[in-house]
C-alpha positions in Angstrom: 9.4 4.1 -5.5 10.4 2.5 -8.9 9.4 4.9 -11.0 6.9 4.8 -14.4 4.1 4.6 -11.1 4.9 1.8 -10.2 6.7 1.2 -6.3 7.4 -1.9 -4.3 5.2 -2.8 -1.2 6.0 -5.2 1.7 2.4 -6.5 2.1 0.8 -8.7 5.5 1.3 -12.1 3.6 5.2 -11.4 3.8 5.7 -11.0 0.5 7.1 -7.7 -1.8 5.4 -7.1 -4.7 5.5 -4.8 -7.2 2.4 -2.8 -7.7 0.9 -0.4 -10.1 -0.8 3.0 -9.0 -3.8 3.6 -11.3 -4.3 7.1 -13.1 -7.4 8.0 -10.6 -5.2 7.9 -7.1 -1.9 8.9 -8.6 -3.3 11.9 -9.7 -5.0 12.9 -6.4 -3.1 11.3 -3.7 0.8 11.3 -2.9 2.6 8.0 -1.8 5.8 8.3 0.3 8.0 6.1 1.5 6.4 4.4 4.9 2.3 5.5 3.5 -0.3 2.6 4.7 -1.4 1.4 1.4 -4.2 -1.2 0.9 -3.7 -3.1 -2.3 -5.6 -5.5 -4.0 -3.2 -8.9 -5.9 -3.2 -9.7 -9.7 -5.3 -12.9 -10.5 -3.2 -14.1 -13.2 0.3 -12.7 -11.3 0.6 -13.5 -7.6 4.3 -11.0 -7.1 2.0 -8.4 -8.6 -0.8 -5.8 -7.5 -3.0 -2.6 -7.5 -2.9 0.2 -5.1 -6.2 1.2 -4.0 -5.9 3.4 -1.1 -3.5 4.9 0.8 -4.2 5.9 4.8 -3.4 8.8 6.4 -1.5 9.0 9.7 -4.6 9.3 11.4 -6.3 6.7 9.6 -3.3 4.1 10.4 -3.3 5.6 14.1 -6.4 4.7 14.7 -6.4 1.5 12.9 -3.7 0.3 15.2 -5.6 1.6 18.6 -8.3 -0.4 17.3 -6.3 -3.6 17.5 -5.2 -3.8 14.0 -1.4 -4.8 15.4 -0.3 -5.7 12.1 -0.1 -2.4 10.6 2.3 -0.8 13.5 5.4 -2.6 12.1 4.9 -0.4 8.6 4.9 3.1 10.1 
């Protein structure tokens, strides 16, 4: 966390951008340290992006039974 809603994320591509967590899920859904977030890059900025979901712990459970290996190393 970074503060002013904004947090660093270690994304698939092996990359760490910093992202921005719009008004509509900061205001309903909490993101810790270790959350499963899906975010969505800039256009225009390639070390920048949007959250736009966070999974739960049974959400990333069950994405990783499913075969998704990727995920497991971010828990």
């Amino acid at each position: 966390m970074l503060g002013a809603n904004h947090i660093n994320v270690r994304c698939i591509d092996s990359k760490v951008r910093v992202c921005r967590i719009p008004g509509k899920i900061r205001k309903r859904i909490w993101i810790r340290a270790g959350d499963l977030v899906l975010v969505v890059p800039w256009s225009f900025q390639a070390d920048r992006a949007d959250v736009i979901w966070r999974y739960t712990r049974g959400q990333s459970d069950w994405l990783r039974k499913q075969g998704y290996h990727r995920f497991s190393s971010y828990r």
